[in-house]
MDTraj code that builds the backbone (N, CA, C; nanometers):
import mdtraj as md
import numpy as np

residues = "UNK UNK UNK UNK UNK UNK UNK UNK UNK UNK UNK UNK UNK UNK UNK UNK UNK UNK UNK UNK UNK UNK UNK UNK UNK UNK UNK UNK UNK UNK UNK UNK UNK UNK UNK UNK UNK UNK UNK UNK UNK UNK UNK UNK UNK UNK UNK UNK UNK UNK UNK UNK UNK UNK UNK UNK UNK UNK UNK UNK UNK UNK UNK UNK UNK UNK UNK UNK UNK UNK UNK UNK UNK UNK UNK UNK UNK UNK UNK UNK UNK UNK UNK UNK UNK UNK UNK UNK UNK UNK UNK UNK UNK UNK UNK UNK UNK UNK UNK UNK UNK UNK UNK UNK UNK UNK UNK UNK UNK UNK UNK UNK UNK UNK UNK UNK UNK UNK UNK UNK UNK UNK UNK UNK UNK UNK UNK UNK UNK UNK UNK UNK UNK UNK UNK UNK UNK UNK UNK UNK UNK UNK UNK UNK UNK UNK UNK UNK UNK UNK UNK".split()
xyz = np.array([
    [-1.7054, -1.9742, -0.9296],
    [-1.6314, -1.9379, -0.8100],
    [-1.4844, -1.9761, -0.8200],
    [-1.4613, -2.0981, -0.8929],
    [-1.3323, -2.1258, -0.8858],
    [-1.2534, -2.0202, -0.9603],
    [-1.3000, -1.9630, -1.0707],
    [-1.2124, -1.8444, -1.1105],
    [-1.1803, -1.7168, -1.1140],
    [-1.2837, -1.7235, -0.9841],
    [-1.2551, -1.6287, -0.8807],
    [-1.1694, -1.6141, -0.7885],
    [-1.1206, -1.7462, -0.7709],
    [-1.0322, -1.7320, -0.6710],
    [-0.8810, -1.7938, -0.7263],
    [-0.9122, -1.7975, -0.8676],
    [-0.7759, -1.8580, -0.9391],
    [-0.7204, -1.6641, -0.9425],
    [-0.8464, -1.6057, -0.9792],
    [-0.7734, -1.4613, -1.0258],
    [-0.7502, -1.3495, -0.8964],
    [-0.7963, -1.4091, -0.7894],
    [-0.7246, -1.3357, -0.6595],
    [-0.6066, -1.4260, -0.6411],
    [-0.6084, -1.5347, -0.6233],
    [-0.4734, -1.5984, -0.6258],
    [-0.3872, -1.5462, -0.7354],
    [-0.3679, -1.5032, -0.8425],
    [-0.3000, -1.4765, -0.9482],
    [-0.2646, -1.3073, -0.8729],
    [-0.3672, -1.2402, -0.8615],
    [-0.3532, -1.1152, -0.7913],
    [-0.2457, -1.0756, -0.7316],
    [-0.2745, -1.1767, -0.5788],
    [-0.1843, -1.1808, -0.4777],
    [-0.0291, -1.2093, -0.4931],
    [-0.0422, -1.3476, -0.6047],
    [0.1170, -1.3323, -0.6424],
    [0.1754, -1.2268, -0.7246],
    [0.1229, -1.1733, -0.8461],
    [0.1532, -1.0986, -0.9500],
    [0.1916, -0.9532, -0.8947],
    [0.0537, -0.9044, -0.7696],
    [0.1138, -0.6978, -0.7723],
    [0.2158, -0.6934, -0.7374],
    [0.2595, -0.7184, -0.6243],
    [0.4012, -0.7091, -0.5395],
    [0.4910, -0.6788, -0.6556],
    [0.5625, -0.7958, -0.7020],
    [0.6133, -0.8122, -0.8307],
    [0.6185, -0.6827, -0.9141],
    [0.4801, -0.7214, -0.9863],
    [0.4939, -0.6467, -1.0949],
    [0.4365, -0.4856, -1.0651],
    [0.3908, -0.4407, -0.9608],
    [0.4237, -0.3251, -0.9514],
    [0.5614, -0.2617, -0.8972],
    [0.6478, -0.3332, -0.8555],
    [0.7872, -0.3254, -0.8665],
    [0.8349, -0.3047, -0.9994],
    [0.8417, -0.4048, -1.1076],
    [0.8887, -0.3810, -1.2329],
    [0.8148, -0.2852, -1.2596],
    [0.6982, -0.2246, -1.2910],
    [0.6330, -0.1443, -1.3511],
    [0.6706, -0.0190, -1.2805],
    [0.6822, 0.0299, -1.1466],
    [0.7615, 0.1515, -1.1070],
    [0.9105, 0.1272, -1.1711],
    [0.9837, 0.0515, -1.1628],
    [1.1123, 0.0569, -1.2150],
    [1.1388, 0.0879, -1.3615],
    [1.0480, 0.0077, -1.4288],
    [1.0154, 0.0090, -1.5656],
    [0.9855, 0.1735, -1.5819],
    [0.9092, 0.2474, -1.5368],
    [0.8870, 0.3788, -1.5595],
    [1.0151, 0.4516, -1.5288],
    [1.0828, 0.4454, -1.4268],
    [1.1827, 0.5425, -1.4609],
    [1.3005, 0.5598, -1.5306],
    [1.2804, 0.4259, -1.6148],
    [1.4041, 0.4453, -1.7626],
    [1.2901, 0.5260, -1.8840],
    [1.1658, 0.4937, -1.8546],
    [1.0984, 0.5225, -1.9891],
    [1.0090, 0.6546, -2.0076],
    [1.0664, 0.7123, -1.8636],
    [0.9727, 0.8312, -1.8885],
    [1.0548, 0.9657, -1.9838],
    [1.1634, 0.9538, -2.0120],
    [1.2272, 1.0420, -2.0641],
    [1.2701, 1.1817, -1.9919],
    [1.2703, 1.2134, -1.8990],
    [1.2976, 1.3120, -1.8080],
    [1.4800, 1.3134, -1.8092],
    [1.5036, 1.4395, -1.8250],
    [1.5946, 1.5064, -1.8539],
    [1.7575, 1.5127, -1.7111],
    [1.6789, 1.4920, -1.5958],
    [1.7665, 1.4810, -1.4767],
    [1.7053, 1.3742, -1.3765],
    [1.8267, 1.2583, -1.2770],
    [1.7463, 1.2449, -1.2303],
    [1.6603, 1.2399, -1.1527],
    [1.6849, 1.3043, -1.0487],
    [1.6003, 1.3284, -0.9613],
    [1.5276, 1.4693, -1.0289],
    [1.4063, 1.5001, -0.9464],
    [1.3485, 1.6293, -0.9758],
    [1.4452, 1.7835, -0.9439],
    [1.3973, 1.9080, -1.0299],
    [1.4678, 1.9661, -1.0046],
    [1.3978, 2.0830, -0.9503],
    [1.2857, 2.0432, -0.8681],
    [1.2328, 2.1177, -0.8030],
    [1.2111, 2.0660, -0.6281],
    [1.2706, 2.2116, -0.5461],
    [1.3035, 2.1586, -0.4094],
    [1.1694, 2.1749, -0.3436],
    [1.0392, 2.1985, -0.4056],
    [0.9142, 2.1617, -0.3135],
    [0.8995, 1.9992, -0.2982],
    [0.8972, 1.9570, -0.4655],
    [0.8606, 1.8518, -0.4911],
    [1.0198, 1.7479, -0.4202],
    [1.0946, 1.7882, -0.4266],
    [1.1649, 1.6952, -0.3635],
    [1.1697, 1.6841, -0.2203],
    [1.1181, 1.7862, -0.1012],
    [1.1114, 1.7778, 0.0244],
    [1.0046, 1.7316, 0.0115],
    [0.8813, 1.7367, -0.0382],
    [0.7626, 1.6501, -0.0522],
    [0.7591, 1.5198, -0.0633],
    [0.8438, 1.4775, -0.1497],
    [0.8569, 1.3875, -0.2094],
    [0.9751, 1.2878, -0.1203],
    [1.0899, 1.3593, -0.0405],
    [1.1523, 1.2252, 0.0694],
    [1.0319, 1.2363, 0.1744],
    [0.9833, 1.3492, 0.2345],
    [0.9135, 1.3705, 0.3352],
    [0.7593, 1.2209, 0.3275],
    [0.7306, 1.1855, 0.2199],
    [0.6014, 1.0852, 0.1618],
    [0.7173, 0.9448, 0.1637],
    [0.8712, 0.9717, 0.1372],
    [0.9562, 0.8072, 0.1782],
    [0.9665, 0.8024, 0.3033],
    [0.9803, 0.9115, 0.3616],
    [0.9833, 0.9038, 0.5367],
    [0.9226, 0.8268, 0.5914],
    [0.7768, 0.8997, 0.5507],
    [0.6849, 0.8570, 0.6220],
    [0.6289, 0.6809, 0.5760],
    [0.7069, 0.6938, 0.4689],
    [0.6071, 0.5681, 0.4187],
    [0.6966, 0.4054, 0.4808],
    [0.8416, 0.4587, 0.4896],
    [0.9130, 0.3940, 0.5557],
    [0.8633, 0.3539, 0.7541],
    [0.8285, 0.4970, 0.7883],
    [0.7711, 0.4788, 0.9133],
    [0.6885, 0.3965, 0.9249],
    [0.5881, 0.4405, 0.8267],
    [0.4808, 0.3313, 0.8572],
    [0.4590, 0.1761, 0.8426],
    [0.5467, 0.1560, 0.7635],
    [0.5609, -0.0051, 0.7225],
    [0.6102, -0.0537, 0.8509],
    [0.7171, -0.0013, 0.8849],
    [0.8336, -0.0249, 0.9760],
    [0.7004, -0.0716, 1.1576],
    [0.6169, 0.0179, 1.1489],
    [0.5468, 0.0722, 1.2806],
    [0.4613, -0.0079, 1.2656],
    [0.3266, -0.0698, 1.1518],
    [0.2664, -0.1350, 1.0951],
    [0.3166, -0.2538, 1.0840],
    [0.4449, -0.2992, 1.0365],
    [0.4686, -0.4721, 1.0401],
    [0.5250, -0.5347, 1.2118],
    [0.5718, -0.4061, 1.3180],
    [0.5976, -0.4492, 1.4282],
    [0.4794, -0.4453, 1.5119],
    [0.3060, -0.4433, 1.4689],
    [0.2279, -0.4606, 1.5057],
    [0.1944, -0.5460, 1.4685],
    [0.1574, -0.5279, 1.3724],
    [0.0919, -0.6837, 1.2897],
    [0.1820, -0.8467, 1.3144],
    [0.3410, -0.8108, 1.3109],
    [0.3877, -0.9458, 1.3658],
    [0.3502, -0.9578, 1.5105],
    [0.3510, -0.8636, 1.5911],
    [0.3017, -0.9252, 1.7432],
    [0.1987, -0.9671, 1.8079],
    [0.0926, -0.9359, 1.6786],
    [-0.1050, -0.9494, 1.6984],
    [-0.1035, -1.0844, 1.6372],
    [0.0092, -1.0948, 1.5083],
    [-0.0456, -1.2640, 1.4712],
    [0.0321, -1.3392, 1.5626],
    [0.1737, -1.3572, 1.6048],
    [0.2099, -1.4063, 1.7287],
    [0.1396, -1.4204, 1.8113],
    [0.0320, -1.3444, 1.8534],
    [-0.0794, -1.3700, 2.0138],
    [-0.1677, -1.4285, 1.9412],
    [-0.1783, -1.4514, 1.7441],
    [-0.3210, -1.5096, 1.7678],
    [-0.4535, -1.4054, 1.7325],
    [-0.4195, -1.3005, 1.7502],
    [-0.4867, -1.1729, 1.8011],
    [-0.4969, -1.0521, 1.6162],
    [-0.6169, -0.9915, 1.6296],
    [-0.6253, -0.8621, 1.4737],
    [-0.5027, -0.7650, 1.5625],
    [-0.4683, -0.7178, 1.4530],
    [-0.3638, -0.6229, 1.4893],
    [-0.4831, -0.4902, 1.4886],
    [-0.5161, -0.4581, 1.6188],
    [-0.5704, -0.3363, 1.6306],
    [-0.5166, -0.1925, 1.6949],
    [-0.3782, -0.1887, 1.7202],
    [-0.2916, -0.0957, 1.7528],
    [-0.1764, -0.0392, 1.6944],
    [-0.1276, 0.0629, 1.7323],
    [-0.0542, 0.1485, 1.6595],
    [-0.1114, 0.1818, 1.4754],
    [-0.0687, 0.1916, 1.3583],
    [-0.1427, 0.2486, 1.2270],
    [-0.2753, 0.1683, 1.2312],
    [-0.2906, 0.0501, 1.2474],
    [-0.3771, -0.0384, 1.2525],
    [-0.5258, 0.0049, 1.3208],
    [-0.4645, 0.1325, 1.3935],
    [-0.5854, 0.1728, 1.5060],
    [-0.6561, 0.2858, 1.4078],
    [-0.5689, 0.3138, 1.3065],
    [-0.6654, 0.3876, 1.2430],
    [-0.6877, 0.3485, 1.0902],
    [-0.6115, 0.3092, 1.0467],
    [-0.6518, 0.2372, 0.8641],
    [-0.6448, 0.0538, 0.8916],
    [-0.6510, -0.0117, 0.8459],
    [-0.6974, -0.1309, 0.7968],
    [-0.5550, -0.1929, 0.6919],
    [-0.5229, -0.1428, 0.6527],
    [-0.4034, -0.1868, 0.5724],
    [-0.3223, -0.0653, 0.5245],
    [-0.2244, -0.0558, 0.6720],
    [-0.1296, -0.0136, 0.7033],
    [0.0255, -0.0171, 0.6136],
    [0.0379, -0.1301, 0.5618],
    [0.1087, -0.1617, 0.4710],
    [0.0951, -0.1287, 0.3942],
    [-0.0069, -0.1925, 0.2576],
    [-0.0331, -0.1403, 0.1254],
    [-0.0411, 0.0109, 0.1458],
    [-0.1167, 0.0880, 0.2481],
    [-0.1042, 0.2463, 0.2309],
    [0.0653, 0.3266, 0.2141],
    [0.1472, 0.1963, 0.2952],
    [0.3170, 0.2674, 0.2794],
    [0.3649, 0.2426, 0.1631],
    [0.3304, 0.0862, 0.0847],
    [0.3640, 0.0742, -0.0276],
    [0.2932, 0.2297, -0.1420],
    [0.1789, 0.2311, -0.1356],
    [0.1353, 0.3016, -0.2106],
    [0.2082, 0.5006, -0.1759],
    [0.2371, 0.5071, -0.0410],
    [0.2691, 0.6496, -0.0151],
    [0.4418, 0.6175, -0.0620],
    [0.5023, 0.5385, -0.0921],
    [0.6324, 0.4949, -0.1043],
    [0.6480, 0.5307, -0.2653],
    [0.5303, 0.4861, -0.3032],
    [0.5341, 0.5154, -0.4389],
    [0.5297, 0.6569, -0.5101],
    [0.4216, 0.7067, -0.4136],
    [0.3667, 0.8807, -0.4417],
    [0.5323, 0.9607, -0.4226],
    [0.5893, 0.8963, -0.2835],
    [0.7035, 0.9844, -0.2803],
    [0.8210, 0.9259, -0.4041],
    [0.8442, 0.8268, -0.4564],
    [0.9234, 0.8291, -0.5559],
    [0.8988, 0.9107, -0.6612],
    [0.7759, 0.9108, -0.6650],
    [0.7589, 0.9779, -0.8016],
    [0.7689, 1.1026, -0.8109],
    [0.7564, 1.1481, -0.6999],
    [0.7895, 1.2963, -0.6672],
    [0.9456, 1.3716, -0.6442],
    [0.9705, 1.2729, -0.5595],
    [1.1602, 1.2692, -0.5928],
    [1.2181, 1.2646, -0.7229],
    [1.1328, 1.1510, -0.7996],
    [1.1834, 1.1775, -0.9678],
    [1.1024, 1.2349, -1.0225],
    [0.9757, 1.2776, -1.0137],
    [0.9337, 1.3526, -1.0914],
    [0.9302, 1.2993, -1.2377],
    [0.8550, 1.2014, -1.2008],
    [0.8035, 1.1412, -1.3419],
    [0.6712, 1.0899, -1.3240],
    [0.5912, 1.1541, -1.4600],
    [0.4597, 1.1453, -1.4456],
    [0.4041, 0.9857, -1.4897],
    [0.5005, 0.9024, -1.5512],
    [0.5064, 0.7762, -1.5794],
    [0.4680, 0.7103, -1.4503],
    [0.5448, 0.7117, -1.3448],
    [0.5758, 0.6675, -1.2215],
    [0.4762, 0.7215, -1.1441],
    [0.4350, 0.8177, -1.1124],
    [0.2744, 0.8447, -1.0537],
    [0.1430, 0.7657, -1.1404],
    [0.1559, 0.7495, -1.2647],
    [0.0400, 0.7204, -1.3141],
    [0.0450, 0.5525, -1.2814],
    [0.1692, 0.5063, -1.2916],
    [0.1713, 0.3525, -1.2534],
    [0.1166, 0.3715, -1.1309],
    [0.1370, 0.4298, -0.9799],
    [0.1131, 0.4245, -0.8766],
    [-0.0728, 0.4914, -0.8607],
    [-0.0950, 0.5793, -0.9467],
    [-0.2859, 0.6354, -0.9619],
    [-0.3293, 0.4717, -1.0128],
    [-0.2614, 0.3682, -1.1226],
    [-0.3048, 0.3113, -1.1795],
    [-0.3615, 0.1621, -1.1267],
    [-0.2127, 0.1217, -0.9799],
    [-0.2115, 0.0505, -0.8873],
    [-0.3297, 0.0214, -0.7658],
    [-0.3567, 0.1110, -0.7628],
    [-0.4768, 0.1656, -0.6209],
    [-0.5853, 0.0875, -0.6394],
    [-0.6685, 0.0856, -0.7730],
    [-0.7143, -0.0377, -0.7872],
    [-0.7323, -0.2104, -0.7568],
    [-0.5849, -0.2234, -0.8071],
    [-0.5403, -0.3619, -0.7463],
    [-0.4969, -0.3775, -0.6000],
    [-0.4207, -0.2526, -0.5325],
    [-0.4147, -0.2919, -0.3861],
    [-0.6005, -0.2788, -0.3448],
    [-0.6498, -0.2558, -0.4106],
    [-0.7699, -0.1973, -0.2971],
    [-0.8091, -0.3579, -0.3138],
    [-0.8670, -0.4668, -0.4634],
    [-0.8609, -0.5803, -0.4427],
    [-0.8269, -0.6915, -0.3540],
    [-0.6931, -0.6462, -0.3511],
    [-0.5827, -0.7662, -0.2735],
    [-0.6501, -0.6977, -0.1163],
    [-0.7025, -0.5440, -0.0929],
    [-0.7111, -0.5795, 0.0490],
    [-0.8464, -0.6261, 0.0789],
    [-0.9476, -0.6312, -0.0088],
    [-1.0646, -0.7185, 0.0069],
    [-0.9945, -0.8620, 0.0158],
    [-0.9299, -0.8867, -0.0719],
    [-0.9186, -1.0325, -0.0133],
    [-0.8987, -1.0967, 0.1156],
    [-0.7993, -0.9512, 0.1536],
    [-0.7426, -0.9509, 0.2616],
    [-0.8481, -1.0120, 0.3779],
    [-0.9408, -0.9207, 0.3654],
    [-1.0591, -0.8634, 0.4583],
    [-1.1312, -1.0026, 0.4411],
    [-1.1500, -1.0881, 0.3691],
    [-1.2124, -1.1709, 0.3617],
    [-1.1725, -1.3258, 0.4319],
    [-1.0774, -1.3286, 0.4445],
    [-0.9867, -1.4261, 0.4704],
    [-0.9780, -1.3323, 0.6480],
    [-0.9611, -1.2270, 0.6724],
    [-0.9850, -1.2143, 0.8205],
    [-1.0922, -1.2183, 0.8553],
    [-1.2074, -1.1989, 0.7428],
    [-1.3674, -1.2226, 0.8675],
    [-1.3814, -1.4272, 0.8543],
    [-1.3287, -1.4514, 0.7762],
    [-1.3225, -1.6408, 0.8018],
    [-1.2252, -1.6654, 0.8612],
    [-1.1369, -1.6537, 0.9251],
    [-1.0798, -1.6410, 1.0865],
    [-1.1009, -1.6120, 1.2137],
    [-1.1647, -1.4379, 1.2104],
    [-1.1757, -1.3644, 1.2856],
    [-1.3374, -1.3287, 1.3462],
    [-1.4147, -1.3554, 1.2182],
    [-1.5510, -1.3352, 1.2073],
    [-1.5745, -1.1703, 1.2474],
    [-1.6786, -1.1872, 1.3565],
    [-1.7605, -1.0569, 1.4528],
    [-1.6505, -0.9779, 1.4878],
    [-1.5287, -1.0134, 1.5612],
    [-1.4189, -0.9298, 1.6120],
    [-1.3743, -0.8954, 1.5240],
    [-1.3459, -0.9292, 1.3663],
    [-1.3014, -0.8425, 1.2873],
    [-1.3994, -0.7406, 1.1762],
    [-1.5313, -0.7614, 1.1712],
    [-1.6242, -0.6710, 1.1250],
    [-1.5732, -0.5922, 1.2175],
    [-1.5914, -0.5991, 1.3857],
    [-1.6334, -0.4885, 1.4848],
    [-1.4798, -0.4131, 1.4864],
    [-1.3819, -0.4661, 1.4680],
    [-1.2581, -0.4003, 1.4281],
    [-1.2882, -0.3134, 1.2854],
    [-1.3459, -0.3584, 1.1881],
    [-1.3344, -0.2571, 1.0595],
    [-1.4123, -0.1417, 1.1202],
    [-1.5659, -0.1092, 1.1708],
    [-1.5870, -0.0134, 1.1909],
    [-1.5478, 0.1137, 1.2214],
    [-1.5670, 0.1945, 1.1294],
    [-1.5118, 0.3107, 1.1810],
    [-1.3797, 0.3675, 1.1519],
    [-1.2694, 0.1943, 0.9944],
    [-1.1504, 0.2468, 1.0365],
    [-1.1627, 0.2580, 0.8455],
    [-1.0683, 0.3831, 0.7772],
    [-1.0317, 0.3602, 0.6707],
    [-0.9565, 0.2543, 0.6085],
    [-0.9775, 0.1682, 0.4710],
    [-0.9241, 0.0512, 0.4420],
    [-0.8172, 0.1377, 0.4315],
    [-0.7358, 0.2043, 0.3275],
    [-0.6265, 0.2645, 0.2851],
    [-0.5966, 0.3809, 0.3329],
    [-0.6465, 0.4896, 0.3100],
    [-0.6663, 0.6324, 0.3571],
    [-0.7402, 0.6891, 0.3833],
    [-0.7217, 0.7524, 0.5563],
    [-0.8184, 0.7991, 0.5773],
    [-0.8801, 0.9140, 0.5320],
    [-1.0318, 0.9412, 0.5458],
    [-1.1151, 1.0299, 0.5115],
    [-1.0985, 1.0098, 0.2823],
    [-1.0424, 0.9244, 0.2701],
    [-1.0696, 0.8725, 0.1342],
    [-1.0806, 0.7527, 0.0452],
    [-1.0164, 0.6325, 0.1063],
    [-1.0430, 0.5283, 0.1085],
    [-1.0382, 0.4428, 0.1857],
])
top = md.Topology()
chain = top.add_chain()
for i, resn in enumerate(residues, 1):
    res = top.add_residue(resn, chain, resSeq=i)
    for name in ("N", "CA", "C"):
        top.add_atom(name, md.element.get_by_symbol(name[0]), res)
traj = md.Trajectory(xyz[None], top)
């Protein structure tokens, strides 16, 4: 057990981080010719996924700071419908960079990531039912961890 929880602890410090360097790291090394994309689907797609992903962090952390302030699960606003509101902006933050640059480097780091956020939000989840217990099972019901109707 203990190195179980040495390697979620290692987790928790390390993605943030290093999926930062590792998106950054991809867009010197993907070799792409311009830089942004030079296609205007993929680039209205692609701010339209920073928009939103900006919204949601933005909408998502002014819930979540006012639910742990009361004490209280953040069960309103994104929260009312996914479970980790955040990691889904980090991760849609990512989809839209990569689409703005248009580098398949930079999507595959972000396909490659999803894994480890999905981890870190079990941990998450675990550490709120030993807080929260029953009120936070009866809060997960029903809500997508990441995305809805897929994860």
């Amino acid at each position: 057990m203990k190195w179980k929880r040495t390697a979620q602890r290692a987790l928790h410090v390390l993605l943030r981080p290093g999926f930062g360097l590792a998106l950054l790291a991809s867009q010197f090394l993907s070799g792409r010719e311009s830089f942004f994309t030079q296609s205007l689907p993929l680039l209205v797609v692609g701010g339209a996924c920073l928009v939103g992903a900006v919204a949601l962090w933005v909408a998502a952390s002014k819930h979540c700071t006012r639910a742990m302030e009361a004490g209280e699960i953040a069960t309103t606003g994104p929260y009312a419908v996914i479970r980790h509101p955040i990691y889904a902006s980090v991760l849609l933050l990512g989809l839209g960079l990569g689409l703005v640059f248009f580098s398949w480097l930079h999507l595959a780091v972000v396909g490659a990531s999803i894994p480890l956020w999905w981890l870190e939000s079990k941990s998450e989840e675990r550490s709120m039912m030993d807080e929260h217990g029953k009120a936070y099972e009866a809060y997960r019901q029903g809500k997508a961890r990441l995305i809805p109707g897929l994860l």
